[in-house]
C-alpha positions in Angstrom: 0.0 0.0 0.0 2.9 2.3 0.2 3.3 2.2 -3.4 -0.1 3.9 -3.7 0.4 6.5 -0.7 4.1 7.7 -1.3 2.9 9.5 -4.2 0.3 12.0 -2.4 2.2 12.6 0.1 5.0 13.7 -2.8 2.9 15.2 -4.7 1.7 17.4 -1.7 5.3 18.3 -0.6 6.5 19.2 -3.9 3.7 21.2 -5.3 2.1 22.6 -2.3 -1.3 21.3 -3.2 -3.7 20.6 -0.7 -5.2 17.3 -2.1 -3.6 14.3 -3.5 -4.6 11.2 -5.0 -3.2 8.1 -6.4 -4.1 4.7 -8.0 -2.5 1.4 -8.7 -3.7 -1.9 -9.3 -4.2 -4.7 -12.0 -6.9 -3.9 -14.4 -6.1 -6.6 -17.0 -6.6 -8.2 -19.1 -3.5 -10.0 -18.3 -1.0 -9.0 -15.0 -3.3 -10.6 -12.9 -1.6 -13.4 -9.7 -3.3 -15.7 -7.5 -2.5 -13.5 -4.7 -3.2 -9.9 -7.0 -5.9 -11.1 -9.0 -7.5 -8.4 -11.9 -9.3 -6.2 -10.3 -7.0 -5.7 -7.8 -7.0 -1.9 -7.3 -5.3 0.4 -3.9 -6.4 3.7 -3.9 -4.6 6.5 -1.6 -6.1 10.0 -1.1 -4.2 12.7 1.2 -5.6 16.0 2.3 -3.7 18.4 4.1 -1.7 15.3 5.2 -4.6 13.1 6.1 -3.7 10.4 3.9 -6.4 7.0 3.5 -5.3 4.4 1.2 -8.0 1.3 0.7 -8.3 -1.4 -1.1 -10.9 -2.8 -3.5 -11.5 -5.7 -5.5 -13.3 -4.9 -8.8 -15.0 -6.7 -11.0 -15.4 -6.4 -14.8 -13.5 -5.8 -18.0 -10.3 -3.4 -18.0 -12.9 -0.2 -19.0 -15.1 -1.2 -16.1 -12.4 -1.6 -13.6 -10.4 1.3 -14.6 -14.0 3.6 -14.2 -14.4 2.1 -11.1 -11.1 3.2 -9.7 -11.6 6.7 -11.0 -15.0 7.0 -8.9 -14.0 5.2 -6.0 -10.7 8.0 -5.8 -13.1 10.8 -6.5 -15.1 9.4 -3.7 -12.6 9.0 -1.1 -11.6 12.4 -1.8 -14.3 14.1 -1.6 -15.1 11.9 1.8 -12.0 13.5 3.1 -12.3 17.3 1.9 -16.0 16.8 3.7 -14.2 16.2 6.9 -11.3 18.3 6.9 -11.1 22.5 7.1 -10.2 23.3 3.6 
C-alpha cells in the first residue's frame, strides 16, 4: 500500500497542493496473480496530510475496472475534503 500512498504525500510536498490522489492496481486483461488477482485496485487519497489508502476488488473488463477506480478516488476524496477544514 505504500506504493499507492508515497505519491500523495509527494505530490503534496513538492507542489504545495492541498489534495492528492493516487491509483495502482491490476486492471487486465493480463498482469493478474493468484494473490493480486485483476481487479485488484489500492487507492490513496491525502488531504492536508490526512492520507487513506483502501483497497478494492473490482469486477469487470479493463474499461469497467479502470471507471471504477476513477469514482471510488473521487469518492474518497471528496469523503475526506467533507471532513477536513479546507
Amino acid at each position: 500500500m505504500l506504493v499507492v500512498l508515497s505519491p500523495t504525500v509527494i505530490l503534496l510536498i513538492t507542489s504545495g497542493a492541498d489534495v492528492g490522489v493516487s491509483v495502482s492496481g491490476i486492471a487486465g486483461p493480463t498482469g493478474g496473480t493468484s494473490e493480486k488477482p485483476i481487479g485488484t485496485v489500492y487507492v490513496s487519497a491525502n488531504v492536508k496530510n490526512v492520507a487513506v489508502t483502501k483497497k478494492h476488488l473490482f469486477e469487470g473488463d479493463r474499461h469497467s475496472i479502470r471507471m471504477q477506480s476513477a469514482e471510488k478516488a473521487l469518492s474518497l476524496v471528496h469523503e475526506l475534503v467533507n471532513n477536513s477544514s479546507l
